[in-house]
N, C-alpha and C positions, 0 to 999 in steps of 0.2 A: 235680524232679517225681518222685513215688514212684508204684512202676507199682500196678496196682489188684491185689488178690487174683486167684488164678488162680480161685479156682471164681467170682467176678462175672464173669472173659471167659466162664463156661462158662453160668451162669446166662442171662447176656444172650443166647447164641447160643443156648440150648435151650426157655426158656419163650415162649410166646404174648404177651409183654409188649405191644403194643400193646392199649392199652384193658383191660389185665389190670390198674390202679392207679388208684385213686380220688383226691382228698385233700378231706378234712372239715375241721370247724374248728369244734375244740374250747375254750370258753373262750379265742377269740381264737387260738390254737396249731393251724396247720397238724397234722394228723395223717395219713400215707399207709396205706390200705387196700388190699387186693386186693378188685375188684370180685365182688359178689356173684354172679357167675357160676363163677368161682373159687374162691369159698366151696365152692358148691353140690359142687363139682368135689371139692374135698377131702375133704369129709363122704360122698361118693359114695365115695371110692376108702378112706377109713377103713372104711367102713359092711363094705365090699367085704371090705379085710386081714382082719374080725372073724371071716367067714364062713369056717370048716375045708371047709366043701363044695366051695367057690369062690375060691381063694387070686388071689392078685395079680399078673398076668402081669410075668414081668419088665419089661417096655413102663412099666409102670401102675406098679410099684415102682420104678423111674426116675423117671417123672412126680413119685409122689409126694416123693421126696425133692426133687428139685427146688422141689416147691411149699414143699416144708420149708424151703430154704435162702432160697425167696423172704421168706417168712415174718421169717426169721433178720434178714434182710437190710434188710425195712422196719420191724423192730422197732430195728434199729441206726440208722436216720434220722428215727425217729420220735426216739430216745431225743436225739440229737445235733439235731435241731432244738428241742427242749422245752428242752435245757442251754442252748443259742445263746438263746434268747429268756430264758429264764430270768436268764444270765447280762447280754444286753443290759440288761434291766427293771432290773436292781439296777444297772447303768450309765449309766439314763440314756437308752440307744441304743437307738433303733427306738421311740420312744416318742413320739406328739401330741403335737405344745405346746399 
């Protein structure tokens, strides 16, 4: 068994992950989202970085990369379920009779 990356122990322990992930479905294909409260969150604290008046408390520049890494991290499960489906479909597997 291969241990997980250090920053997913760091991820798991520092974001609000309960209820922070959606899953849609897309053309049949699970897709994981961060829930639109998270969104909101991110585009807040972007909006925020933009502003030279009111820069990003260090607190808030943690969060944000964290959101980054979440990001990172459901784009890597999105990407590796769409292959897994992708790959089953031309096999055959996971398929109605």
């Amino acid at each position: 068994m291969t241990a997980a990356p250090p920053y997913l122990e760091t991820l798991a322990k520092a974001l609000p992950l309960e209820d922070a992930v959606r899953i849609e479905l897309r053309e049949g294909v699970p897709v994981f989202r961060a829930r639109p409260r998270i969104q909101e969150r991110i585009e807040e604290l972007l909006e925020k970085e933009k502003q030279p008046t009111s820069p990003l408390t260090e607190g808030e520049e943690r969060e944000l990369l964290q959101y980054e890494e979440l990001d990172e991290f459901l784009s890597l499960v999105n990407r590796l379920v769409r292959n897994s489906m992708r790959a089953g479909g031309e096999a055959g597997i996971g398929q109605a009779p």
